[in-house]
C-alpha positions as CSV (number, residue, x, y, z in Angstrom):
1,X,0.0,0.0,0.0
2,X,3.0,2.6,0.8
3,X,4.3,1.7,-2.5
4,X,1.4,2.5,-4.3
5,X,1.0,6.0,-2.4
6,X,4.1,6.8,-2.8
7,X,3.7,6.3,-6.6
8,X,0.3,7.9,-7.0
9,X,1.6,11.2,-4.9
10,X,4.4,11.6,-7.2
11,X,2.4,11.1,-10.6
12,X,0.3,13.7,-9.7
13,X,2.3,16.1,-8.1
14,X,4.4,15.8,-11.7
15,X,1.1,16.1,-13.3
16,X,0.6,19.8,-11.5
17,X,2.4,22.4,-13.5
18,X,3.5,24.4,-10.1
19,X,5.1,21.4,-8.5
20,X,6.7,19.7,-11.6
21,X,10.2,20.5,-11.3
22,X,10.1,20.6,-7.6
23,X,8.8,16.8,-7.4
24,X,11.1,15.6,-10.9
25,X,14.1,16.9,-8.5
26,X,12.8,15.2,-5.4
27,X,12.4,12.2,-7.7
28,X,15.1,10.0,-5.8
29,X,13.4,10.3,-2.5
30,X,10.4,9.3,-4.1
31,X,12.3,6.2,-5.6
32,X,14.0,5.7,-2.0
33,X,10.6,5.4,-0.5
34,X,9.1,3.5,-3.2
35,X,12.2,0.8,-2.9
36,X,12.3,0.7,0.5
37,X,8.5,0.1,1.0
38,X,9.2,-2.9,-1.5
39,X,10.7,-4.8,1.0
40,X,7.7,-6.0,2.7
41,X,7.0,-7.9,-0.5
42,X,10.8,-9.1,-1.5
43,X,12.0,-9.7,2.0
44,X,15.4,-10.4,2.1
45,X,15.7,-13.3,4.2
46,X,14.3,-15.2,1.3
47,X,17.2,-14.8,-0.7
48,X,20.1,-15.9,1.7
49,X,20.6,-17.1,5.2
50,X,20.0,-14.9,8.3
51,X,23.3,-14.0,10.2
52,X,22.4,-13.9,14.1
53,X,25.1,-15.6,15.5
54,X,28.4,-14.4,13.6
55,X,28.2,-10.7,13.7
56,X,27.2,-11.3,17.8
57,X,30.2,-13.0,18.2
58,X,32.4,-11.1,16.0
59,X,30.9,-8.2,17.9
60,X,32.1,-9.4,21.3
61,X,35.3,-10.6,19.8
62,X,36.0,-7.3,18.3
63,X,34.4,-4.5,20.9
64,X,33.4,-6.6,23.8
65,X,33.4,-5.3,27.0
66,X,34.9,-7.3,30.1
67,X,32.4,-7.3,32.6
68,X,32.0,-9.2,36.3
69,X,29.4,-11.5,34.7
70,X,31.6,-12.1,31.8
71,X,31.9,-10.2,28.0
72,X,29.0,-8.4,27.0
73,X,28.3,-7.0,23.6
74,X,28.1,-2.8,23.9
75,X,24.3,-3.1,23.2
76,X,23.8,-5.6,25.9
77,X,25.9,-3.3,28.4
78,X,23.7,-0.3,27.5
79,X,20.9,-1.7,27.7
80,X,22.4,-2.0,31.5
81,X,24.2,1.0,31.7
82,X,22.1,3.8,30.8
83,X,20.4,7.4,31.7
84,X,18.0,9.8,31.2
85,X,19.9,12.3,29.2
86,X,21.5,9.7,26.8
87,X,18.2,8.0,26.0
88,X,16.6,11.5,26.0
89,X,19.4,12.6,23.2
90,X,19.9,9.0,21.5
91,X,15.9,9.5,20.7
92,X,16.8,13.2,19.4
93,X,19.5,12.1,17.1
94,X,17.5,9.5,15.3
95,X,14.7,11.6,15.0
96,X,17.2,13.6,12.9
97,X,17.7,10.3,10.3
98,X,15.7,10.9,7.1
99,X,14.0,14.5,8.0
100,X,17.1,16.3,8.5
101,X,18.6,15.0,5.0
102,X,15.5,15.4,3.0
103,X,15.2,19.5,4.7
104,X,18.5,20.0,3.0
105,X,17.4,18.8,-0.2
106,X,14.8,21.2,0.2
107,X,17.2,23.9,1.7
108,X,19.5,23.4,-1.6
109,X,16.9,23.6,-3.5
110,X,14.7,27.0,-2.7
111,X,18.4,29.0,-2.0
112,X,19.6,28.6,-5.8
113,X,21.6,25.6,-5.3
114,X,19.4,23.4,-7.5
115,X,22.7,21.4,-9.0
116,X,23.7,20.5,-5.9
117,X,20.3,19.5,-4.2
118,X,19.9,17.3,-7.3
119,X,23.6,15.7,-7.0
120,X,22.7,15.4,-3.0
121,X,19.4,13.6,-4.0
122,X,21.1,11.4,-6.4
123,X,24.3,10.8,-4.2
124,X,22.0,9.9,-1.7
125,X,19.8,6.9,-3.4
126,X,23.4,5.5,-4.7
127,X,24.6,4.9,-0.9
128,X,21.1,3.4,0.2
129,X,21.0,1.2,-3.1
130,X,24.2,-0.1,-2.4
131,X,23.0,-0.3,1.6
132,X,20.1,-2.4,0.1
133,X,22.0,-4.8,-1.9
134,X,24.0,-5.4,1.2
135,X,21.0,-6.1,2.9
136,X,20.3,-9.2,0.6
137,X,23.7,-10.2,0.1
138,X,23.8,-10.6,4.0
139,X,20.6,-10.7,5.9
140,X,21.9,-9.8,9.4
141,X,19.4,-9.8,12.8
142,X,20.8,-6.4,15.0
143,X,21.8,-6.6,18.7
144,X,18.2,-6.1,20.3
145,X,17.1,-9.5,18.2
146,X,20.3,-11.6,19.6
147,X,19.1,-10.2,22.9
148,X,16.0,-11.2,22.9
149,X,14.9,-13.9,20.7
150,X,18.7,-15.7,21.3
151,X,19.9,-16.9,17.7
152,X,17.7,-18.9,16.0
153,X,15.9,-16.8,12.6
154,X,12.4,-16.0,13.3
155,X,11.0,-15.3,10.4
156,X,8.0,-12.4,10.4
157,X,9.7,-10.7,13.4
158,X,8.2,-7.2,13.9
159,X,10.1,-4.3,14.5
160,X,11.2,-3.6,18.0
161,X,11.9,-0.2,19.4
162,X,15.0,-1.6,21.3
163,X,16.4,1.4,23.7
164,X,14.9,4.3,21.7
165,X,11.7,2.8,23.7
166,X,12.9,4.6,26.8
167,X,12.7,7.7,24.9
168,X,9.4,6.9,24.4
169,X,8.9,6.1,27.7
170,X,10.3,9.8,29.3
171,X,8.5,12.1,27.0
172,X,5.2,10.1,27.2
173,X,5.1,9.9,23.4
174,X,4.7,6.6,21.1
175,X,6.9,7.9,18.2
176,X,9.7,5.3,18.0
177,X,6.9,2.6,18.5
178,X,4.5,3.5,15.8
179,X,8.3,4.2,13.5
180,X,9.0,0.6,14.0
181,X,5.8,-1.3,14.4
182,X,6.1,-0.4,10.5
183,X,9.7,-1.7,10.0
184,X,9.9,-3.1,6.4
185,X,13.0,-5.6,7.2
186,X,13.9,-6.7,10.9
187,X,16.7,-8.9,9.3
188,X,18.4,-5.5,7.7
189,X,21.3,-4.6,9.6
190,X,24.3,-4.6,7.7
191,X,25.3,-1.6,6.9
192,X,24.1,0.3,9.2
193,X,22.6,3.1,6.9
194,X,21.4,5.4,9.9
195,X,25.5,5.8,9.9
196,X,25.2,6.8,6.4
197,X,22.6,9.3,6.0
198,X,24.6,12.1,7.8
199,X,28.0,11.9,7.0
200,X,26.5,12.2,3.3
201,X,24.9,15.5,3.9
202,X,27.9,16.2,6.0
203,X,30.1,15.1,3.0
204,X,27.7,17.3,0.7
205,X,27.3,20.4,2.8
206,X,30.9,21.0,2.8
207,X,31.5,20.0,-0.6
208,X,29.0,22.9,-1.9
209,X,30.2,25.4,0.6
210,X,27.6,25.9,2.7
211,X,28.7,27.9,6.2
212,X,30.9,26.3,8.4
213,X,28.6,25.4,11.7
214,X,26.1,24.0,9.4
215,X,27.9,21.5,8.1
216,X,29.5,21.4,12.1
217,X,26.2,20.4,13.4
218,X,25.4,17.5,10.7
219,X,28.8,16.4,11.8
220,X,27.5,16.0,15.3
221,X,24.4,14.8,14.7
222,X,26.2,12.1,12.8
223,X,28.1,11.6,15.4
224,X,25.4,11.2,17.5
225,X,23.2,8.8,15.3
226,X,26.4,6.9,15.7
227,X,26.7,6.3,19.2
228,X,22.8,6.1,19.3
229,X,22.9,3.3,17.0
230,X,24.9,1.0,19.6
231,X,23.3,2.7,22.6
232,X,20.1,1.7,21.7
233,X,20.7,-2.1,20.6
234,X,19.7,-1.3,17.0
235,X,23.1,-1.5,15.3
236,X,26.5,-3.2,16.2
237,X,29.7,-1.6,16.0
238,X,30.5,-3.2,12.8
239,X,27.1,-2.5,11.2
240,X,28.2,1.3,11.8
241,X,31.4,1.4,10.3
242,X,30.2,-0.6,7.5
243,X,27.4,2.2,7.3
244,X,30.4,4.6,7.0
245,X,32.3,2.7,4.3
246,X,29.2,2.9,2.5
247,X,28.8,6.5,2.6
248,X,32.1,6.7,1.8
249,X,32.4,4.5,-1.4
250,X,28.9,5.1,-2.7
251,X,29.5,9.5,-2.6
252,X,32.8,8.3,-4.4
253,X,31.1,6.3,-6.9
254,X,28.2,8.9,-7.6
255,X,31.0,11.7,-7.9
256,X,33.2,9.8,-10.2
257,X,30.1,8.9,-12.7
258,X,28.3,12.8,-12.3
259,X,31.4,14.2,-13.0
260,X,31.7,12.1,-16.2
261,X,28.3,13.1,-17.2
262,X,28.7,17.0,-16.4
263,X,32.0,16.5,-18.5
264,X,30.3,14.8,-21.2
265,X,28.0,17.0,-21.4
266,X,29.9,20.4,-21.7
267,X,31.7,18.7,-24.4
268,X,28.7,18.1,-26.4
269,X,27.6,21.6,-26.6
């Protein structure tokens, strides 16, 4: 049903003069929504084997901590060690995921900057296709499911709030619980692409030159989607640095084949 929406919303927004170029710009987020939606019918789990054990253990091999009662996965000794103001923050930084990227598409867009919000649009599907193609090369469960469903594969798993359900719990809200009821792919972890999203509009901020503490606070709300991710239970360690190679080599790719094009194009005329 989101799929369909998503499509009928952009057909006719295209098919209203006043919005047309607005929406044909926009057009990768309407393809990232659209793709991403899709899962629910193409999950991914049905292509290879779900990961649970490995990436716990490599987890614990890699970042565990030493504890009385023995090593502990950094999700499992947040999920102990934990405060207020970190779960109150953790909630505000993922908050920040999708909206804040999209607002600067938006931003680029209305201030004359319409070459760059289109190469941030586009720059931006390339790192979640590749993110999705990891996905269904390696169907990985996150920390929260090792936790607590151990680590045999349950297929149909709904979402689960993990520790962004204490954020819900201190401002009396249901917002991370009505995000993830609607989770298209429990079994999506790896790469982390809540590491992605930010250090792409980071990356993108300073590469058009916006001013200096904008692209300083993307920086720290990456950062903070970062931790947040392993605070929470929602991402491992690994998941987020493979998030960040991600970003990394799918800007690189997109830059490298835009570049081509501009250059192809110039020459043409």
């Amino acid at each position: 049903m989101d799929c369909l929406l998503i499509a009928v919303l952009f057909a006719v927004l295209v098919a209203i003069k006043p919005t047309r170029k607005f929406t044909l710009n926009m057009a990768p987020w309407f393809l990232f929504g659209f793709i991403y939606s899709s899962f629910n019918f193409y999950p991914n789990y049905e292509f290879n084997a779900i990961d649970v054990r490995g990436l716990y253990e490599a987890e614990k091999s890699l970042f565990g901590i030493t504890t009385v009662a023995g090593k502990m996965i950094p999700g499992e000794w947040f999920a102990i060690h934990h405060c207020a103001v970190a779960d109150f923050m953790a909630g505000c930084f993922y908050l920040c995921w999708v909206p804040v990227p999209i607002i600067f598409t938006i931003y680029l867009y209305f201030s004359n900057n319409q070459e760059w919000a289109t190469r941030f649009a586009w720059a931006f599907l390339t790192v979640n296709l590749i993110g999705f193609i990891g996905y269904y090369v390696h169907p990985a469960a996150p920390p929260w499911y090792a936790m607590q469903y151990g680590f045999t594969p349950v297929l149909h798993t709904p979402g689960n709030v993990a520790g962004l359900g204490r954020f819900d719990a201190l401002t009396g809200l249901q917002i991370f619980h009505g995000i993830y009821g609607k989770n298209a792919n429990v079994f999506a972890a790896v790469p982390s692409l809540h590491a992605a999203y930010l250090l792409v509009t980071t990356f993108y901020s300073i590469m058009s030159r916006r001013k200096w503490y904008a692209s300083c606070v993307f920086a720290f709300i990456c950062v903070g989607i970062w931790f947040t991710a392993v605070y929470t239970g929602h991402h491992y360690v690994i998941d987020v640095l493979l998030g960040i190679g991600t970003a990394i080599i799918g800007t690189i790719v997109f830059e490298v084949v835009w570049r081509k094009v501009v250059k192809r194009d110039r020459h043409s005329r």
